[in-house]
Residue frames as qw, qx, qy, qz and C-alpha x, y, z in Angstrom:
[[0.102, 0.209, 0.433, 0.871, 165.13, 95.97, 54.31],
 [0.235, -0.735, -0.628, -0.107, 161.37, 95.74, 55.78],
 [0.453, -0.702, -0.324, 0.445, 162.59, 97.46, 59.08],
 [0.318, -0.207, 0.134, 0.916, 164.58, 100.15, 56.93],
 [0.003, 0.378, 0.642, 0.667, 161.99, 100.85, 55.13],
 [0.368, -0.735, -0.569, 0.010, 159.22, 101.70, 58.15],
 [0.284, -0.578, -0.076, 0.761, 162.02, 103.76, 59.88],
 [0.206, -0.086, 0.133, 0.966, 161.86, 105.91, 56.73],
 [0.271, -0.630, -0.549, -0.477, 158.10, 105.83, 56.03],
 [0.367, -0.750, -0.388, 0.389, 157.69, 106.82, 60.28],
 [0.204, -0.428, -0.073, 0.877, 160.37, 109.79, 59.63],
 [0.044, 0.180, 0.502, 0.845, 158.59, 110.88, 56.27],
 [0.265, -0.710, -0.623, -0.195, 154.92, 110.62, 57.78],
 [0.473, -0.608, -0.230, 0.594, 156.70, 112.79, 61.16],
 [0.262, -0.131, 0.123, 0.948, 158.13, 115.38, 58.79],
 [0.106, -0.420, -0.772, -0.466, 154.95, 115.72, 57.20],
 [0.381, -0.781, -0.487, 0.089, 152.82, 115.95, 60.39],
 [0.408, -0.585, -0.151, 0.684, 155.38, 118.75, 61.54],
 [0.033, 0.182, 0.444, 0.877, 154.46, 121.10, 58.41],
 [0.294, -0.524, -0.419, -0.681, 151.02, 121.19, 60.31],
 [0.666, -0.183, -0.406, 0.599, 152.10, 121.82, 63.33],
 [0.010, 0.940, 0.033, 0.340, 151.21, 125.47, 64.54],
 [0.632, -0.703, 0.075, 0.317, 153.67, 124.70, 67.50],
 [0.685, 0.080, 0.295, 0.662, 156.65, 125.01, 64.23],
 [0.065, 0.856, 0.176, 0.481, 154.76, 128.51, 62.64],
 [0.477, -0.875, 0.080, -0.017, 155.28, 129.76, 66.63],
 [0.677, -0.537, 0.261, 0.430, 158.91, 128.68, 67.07],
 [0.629, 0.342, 0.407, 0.568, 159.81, 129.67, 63.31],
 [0.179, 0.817, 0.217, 0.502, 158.78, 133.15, 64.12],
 [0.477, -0.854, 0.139, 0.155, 160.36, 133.61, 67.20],
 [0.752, -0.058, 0.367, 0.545, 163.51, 132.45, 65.12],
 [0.337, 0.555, 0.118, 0.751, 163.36, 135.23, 62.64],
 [0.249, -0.922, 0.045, -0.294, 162.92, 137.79, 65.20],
 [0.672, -0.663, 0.251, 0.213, 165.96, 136.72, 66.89],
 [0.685, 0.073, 0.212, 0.693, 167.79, 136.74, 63.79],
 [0.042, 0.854, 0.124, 0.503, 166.44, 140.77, 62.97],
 [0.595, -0.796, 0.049, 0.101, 167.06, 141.48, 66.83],
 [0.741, -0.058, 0.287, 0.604, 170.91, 140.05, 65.83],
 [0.604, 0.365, 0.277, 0.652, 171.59, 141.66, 63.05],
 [0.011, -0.880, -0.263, -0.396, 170.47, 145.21, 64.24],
 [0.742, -0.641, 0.053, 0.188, 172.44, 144.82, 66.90],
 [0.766, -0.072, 0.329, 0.548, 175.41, 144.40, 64.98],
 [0.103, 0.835, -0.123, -0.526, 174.98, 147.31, 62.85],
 [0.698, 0.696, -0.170, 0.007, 176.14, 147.84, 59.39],
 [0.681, -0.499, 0.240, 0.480, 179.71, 146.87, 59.14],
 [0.192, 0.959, -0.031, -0.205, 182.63, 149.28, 57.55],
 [0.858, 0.266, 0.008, 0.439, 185.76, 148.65, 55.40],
 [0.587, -0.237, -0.060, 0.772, 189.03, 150.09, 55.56],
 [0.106, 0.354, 0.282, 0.885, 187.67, 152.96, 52.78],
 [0.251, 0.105, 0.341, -0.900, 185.29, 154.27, 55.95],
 [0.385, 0.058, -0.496, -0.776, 182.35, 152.91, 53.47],
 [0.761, -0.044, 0.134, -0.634, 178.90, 150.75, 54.12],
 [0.108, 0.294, -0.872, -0.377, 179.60, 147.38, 53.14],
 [0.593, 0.007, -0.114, -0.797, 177.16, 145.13, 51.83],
 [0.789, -0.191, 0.523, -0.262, 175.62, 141.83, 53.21],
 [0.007, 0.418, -0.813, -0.405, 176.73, 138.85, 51.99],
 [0.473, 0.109, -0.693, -0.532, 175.66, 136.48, 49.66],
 [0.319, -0.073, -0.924, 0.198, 175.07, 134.04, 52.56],
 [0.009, 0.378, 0.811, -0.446, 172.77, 136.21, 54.29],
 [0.462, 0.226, -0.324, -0.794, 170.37, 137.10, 51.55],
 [0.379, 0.002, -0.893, -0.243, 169.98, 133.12, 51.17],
 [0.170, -0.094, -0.794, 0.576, 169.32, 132.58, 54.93],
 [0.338, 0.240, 0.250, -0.875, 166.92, 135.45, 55.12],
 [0.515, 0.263, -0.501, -0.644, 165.24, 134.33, 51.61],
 [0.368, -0.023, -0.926, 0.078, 165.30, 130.57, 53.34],
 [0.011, 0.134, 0.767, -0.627, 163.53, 131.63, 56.51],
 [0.346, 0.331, -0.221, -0.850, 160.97, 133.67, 54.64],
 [0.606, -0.012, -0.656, -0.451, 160.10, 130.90, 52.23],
 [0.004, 0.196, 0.873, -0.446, 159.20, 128.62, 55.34],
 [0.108, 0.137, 0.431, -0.885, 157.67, 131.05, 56.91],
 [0.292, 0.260, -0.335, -0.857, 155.40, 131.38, 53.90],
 [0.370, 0.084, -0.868, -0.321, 155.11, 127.78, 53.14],
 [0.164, -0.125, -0.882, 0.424, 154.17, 126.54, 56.83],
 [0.348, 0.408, 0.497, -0.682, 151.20, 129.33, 57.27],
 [0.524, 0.267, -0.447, -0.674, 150.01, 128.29, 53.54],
 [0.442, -0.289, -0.840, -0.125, 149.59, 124.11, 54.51],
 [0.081, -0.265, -0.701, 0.657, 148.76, 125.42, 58.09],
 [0.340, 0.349, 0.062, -0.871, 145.86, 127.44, 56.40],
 [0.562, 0.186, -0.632, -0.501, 144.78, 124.94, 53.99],
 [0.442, -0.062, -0.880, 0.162, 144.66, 122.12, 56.57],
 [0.010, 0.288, 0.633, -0.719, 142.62, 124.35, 59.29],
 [0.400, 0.403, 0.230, -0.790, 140.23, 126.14, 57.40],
 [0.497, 0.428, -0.450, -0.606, 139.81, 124.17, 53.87],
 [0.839, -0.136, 0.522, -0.069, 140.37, 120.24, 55.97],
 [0.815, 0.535, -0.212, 0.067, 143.13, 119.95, 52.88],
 [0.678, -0.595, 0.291, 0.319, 145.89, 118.00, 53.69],
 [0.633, 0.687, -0.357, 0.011, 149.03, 118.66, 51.76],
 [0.897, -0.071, 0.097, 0.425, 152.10, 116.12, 51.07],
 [0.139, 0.896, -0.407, -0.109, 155.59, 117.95, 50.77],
 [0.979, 0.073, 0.081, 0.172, 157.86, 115.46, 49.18],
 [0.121, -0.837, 0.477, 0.239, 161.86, 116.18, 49.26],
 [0.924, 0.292, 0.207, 0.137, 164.05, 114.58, 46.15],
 [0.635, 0.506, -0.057, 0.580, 167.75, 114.89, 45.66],
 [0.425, -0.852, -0.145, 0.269, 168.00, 116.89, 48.91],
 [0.479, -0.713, 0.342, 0.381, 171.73, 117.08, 48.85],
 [0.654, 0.241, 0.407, 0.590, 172.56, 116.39, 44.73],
 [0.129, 0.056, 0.237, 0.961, 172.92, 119.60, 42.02],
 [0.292, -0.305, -0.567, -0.707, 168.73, 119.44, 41.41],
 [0.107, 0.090, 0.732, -0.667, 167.39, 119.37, 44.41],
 [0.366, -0.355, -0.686, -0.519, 163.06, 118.72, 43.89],
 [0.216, 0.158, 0.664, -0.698, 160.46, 119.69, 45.95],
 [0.264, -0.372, -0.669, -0.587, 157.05, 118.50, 45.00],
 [0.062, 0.002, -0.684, 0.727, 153.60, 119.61, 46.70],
 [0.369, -0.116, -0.756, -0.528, 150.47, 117.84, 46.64],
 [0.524, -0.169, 0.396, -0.735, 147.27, 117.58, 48.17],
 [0.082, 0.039, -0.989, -0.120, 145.73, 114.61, 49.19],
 [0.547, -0.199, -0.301, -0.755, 142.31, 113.67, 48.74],
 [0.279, -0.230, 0.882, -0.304, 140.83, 112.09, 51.93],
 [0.430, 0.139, -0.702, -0.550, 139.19, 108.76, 51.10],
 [0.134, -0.040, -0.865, 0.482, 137.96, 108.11, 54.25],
 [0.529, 0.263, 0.006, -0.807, 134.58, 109.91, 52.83],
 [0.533, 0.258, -0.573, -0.567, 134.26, 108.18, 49.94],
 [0.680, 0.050, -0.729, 0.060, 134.97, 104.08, 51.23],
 [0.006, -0.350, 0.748, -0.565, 133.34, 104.32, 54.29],
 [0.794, 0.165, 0.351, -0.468, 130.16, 102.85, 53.82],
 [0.676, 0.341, -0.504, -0.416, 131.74, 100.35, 51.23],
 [0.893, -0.263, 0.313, -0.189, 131.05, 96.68, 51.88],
 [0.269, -0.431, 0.859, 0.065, 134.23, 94.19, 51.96],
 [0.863, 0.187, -0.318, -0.346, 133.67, 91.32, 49.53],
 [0.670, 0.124, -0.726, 0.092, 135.91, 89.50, 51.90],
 [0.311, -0.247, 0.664, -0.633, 134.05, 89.79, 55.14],
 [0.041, -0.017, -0.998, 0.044, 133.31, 87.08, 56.51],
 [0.491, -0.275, -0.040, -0.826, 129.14, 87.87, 56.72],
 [0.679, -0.305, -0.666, -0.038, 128.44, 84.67, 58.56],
 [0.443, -0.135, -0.587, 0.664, 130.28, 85.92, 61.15],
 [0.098, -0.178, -0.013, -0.979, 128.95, 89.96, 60.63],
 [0.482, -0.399, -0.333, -0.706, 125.45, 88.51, 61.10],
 [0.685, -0.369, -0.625, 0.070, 125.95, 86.40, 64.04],
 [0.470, -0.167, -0.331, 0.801, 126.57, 89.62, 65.92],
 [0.100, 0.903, 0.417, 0.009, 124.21, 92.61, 66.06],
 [0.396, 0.374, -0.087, 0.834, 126.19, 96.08, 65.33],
 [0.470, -0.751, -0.412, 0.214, 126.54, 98.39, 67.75],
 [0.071, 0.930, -0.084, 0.352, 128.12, 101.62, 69.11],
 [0.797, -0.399, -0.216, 0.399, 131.16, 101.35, 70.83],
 [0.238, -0.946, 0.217, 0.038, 133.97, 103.99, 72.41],
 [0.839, 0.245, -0.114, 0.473, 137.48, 104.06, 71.53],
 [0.295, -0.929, -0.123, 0.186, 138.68, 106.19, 74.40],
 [0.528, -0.368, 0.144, 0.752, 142.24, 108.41, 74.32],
 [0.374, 0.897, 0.128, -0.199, 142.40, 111.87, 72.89],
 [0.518, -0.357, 0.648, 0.429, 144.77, 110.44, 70.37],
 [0.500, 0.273, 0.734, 0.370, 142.92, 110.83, 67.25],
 [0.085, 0.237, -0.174, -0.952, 142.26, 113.51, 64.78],
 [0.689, 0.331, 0.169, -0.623, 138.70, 113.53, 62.94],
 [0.717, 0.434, -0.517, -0.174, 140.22, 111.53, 59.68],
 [0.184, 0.381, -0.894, 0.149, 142.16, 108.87, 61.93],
 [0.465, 0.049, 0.564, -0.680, 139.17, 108.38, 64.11],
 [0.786, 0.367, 0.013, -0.497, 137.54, 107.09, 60.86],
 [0.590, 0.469, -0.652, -0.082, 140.26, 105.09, 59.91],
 [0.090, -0.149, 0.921, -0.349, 140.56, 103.47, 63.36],
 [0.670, 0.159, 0.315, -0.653, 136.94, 102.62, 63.19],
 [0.761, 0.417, -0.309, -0.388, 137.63, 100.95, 59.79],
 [0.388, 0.474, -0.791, 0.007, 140.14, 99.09, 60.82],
 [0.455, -0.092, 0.732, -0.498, 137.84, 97.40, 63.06],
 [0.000, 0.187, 0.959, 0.212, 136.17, 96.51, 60.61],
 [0.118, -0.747, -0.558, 0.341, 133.26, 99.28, 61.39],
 [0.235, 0.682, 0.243, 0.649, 132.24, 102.77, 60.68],
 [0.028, -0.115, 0.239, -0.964, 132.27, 106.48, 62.37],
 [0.027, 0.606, 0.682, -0.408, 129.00, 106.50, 64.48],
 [0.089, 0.350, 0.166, 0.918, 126.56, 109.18, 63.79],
 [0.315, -0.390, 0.108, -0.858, 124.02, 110.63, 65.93],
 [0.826, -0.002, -0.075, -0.558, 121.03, 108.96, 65.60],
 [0.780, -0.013, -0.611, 0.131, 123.19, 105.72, 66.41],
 [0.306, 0.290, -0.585, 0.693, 124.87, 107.07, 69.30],
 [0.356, -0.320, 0.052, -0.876, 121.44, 108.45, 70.61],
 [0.849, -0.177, -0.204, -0.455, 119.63, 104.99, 70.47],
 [0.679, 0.043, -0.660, 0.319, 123.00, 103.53, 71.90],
 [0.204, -0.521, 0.005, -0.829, 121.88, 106.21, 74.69],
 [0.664, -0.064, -0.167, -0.726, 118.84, 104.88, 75.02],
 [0.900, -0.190, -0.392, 0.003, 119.57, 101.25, 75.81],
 [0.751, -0.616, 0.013, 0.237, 122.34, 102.38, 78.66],
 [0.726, 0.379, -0.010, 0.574, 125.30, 103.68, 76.78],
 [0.339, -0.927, 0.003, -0.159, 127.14, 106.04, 78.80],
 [0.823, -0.061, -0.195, 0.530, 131.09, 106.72, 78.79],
 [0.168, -0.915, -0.104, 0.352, 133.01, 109.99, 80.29],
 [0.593, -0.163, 0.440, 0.654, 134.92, 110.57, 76.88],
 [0.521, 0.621, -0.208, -0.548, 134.56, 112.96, 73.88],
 [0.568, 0.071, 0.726, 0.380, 134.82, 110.44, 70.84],
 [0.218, 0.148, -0.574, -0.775, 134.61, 111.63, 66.82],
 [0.452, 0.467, 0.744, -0.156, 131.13, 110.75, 65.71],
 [0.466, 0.195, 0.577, 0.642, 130.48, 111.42, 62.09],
 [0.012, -0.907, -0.304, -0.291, 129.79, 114.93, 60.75],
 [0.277, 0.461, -0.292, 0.791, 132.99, 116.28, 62.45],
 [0.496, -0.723, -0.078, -0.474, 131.03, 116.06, 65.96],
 [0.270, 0.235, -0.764, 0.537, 132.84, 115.50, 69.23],
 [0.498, -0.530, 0.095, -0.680, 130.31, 113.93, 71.46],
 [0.177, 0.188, -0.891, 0.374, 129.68, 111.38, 74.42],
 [0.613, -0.378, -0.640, -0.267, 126.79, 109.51, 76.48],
 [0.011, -0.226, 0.549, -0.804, 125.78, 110.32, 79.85],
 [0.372, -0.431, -0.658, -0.493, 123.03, 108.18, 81.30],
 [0.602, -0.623, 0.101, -0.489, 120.73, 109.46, 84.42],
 [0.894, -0.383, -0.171, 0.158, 122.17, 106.56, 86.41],
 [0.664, 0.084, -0.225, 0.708, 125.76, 107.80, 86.03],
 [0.002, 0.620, 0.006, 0.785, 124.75, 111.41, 86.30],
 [0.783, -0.564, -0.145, -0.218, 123.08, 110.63, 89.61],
 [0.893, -0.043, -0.261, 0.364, 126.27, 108.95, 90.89],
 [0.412, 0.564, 0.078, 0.712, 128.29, 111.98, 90.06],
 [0.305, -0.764, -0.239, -0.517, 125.71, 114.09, 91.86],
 [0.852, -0.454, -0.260, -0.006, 127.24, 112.45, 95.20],
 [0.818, -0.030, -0.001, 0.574, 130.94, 112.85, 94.58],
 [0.370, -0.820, 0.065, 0.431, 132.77, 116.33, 95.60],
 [0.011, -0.657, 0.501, 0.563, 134.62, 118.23, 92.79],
 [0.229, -0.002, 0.907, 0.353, 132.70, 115.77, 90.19],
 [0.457, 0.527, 0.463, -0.547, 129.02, 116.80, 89.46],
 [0.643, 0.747, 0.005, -0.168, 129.26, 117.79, 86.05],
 [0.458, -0.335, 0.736, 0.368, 132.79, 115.37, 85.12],
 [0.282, 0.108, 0.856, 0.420, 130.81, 113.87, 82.90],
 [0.133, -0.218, -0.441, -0.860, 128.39, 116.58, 81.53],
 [0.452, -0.020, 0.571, -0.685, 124.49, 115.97, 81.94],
 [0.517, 0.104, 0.848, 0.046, 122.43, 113.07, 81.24],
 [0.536, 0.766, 0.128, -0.332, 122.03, 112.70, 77.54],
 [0.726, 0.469, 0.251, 0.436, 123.93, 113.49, 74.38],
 [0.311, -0.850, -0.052, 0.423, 126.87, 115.64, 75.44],
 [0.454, -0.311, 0.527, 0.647, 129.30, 117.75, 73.30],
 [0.431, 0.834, 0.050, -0.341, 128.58, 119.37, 69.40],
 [0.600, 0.786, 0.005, 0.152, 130.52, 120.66, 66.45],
 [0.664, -0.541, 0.258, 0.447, 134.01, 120.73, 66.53],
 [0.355, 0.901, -0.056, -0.242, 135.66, 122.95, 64.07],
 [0.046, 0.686, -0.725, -0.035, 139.35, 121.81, 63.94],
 [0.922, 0.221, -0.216, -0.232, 139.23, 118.43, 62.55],
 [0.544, 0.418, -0.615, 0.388, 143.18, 117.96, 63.87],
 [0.632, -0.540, 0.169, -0.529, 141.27, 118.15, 67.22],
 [0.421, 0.016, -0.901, -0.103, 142.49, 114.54, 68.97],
 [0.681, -0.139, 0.255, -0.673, 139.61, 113.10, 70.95],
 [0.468, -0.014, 0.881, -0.072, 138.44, 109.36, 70.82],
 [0.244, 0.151, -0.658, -0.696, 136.37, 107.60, 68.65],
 [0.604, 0.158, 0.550, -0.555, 133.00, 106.19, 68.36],
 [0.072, -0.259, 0.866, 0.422, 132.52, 103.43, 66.35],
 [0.710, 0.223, -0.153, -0.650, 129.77, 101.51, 64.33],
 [0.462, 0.509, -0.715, -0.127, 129.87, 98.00, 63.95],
 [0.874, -0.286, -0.393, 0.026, 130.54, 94.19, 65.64],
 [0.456, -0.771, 0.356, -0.265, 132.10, 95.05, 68.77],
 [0.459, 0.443, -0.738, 0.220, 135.66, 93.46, 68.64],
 [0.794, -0.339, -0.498, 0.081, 136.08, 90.63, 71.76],
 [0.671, -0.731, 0.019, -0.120, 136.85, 91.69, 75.24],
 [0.751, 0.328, -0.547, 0.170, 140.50, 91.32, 75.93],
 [0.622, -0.453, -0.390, 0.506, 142.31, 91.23, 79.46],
 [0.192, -0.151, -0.284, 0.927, 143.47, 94.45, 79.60],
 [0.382, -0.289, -0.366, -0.798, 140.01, 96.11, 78.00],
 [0.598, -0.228, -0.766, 0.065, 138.64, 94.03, 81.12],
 [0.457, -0.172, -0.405, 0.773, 139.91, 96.50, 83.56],
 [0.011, 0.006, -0.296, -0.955, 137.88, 99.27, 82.16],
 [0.340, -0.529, -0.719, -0.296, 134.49, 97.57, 83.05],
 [0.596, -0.655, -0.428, 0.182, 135.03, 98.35, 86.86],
 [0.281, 0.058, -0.105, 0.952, 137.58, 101.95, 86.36],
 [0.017, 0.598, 0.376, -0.708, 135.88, 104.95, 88.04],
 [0.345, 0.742, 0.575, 0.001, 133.59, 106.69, 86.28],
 [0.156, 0.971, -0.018, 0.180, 135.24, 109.97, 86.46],
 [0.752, 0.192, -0.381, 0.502, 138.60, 111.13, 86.95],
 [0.559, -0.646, -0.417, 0.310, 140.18, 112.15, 89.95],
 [0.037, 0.982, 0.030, 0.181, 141.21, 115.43, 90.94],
 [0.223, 0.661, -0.492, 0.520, 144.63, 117.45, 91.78],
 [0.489, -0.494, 0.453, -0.558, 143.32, 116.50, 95.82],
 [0.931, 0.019, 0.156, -0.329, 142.41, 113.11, 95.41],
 [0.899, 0.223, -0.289, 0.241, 145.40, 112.09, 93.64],
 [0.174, 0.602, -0.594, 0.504, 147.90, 113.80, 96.23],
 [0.753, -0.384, 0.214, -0.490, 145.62, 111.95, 98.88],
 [0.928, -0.319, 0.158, -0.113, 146.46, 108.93, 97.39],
 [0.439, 0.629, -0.427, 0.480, 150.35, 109.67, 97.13],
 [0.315, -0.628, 0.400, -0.589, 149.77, 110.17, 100.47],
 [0.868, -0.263, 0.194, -0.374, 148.50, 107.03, 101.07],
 [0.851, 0.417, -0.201, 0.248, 151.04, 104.95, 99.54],
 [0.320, 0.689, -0.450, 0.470, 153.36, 106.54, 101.22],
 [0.548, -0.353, 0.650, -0.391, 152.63, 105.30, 104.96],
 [0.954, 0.255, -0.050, -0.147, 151.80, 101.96, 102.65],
 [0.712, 0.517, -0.386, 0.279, 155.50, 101.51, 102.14],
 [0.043, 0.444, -0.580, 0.682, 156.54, 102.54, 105.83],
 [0.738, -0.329, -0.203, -0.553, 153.53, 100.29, 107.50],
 [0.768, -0.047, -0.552, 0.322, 156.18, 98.08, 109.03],
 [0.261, 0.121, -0.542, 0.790, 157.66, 100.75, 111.14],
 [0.358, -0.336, 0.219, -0.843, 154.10, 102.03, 112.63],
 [0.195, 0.072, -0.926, 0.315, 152.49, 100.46, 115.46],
 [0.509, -0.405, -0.527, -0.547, 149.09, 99.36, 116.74],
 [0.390, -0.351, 0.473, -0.707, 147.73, 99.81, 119.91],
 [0.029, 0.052, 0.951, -0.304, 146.14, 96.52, 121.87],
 [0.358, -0.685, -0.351, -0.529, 142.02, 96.59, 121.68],
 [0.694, -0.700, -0.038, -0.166, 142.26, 96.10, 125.94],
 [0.410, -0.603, 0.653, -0.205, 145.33, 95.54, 128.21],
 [0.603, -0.131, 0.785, 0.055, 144.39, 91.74, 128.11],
 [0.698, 0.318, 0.628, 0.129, 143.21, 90.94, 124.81],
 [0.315, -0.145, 0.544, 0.764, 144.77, 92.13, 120.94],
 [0.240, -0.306, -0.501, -0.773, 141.48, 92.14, 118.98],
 [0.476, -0.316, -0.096, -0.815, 138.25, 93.06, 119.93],
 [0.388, -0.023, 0.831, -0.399, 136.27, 90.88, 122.74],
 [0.166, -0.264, -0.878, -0.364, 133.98, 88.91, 121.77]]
């Protein structure tokens, strides 16, 4: 029952998320214009008495169906871009006589309960840890999830003036992360920038040293996150990520090493030369 249950909460959250979707507005209007394009094509059609006849009942509905979408999708899509309201469309009785549609906005509470304090954290632990600024990298998160992944650490949305002084002691990652106030920004310290400075088709990967990045209007933006808080333990794979290049590699660089791999796999068939007639390696 659990596992039914998730599959229908995943499709209900999915249908949801696809009501704010501009990629649905774009493919919903290219649908009615291919159904106008149709029908005009087709021309009026004529009965036996020579006479006009008139559309049918079915495609008055159709038309009257696409329409209302149409209508609906650039009303949440407008309310969610420019007003940061999310709305809930809820479907009841799809397929009985009464079909129900209900539509409700949701207040986000990720404002309100983010500075409240857990009465069941553990605070022995909370103090035996200074808080810090940390990076939750993948542009996988909208502005409101970004806060919610933060919480579920156990931690808050960074804001500046943290991020700045995490700066300041060496902080420095090549990512855009949420940081509170709707900003998309990232760290860049003179040592990395310097690094950078060396590397072909990388100078300015990672901005310039400082506090990089600003205001981000579109909250549905996804970007990483910057967090507040005890810095969760180290696991093995988060391990890998101490020593990963600084910057990422280019269109050239990765076909290089495609390139390389490839004689990697065929290294059996290619042959070395001798260092001398008499001797294999070098002489002493």
């Amino acid at each position: 029952m659990a596992l039914v249950n998730n599959i229908t909460q995943d499709f209900y959250n999915n249908l949801n998320n696809l009501g704010t979707n501009p990629f649905v507005l774009v493919v919903l209007i290219v649908i009615i214009m291919v159904y106008y394009i149709i029908f005009s094509f087709l021309g009026t059609s004529y009965d036996y008495g020579n006479m006009p006849s008139n559309r049918s009942g079915g495609h008055y509905i159709i038309e009257a169906l696409l329409w209302g979408i149409f209508i609906l999708l650039i009303f949440v899509n407008g309310l969610a871009y420019f007003f940061n309201i999310n709305i809930v469309t809820e479907f009841k009785h799809l397929f009985s006589k009464n079909p129900e549609i209900t539509i409700k906005s949701v207040v986000d509470q990720a404002d309100i309960s983010m500075n409240a304090t857990d009465t069941d954290t553990d605070t022995a632990t909370a103090t035996a840890t200074a808080n810090e600024v940390y990076h939750v990298p993948g542009n996988r998160f909208t502005y409101h999830d970004a806060k919610a992944v933060c919480k579920a650490f156990d931690g808050e949305l960074a804001n500046y003036n943290q991020l700045s002084e995490a700066h300041k002691t060496g902080a420095s990652w090549c990512s855009y992360g949420w940081t509170k106030d709707q900003l998309g920004l990232y760290p860049t310290s003179q040592n990395d920038w310097t690094k950078l400075q060396d590397k072909e088709g990388h100078k300015y990967d990672c901005g310039l040293p400082g506090i990089n990045g600003g205001y981000v209007p579109n909250p549905h933006t996804k970007l990483g996150s910057n967090c507040y808080g005890v810095k969760p333990k180290q696991s093995e794979l988060e391990k890998a990520y101490v020593n990963k290049d600084l910057y990422p590699k280019t269109t050239k660089e990765l076909l290089f090493e495609q390139r390389v791999q490839f004689w990697k796999d065929r290294i059996s068939n290619v042959l070395i030369s001798p260092f001398n007639n008499s001797n294999w390696f070098k002489v002493s």
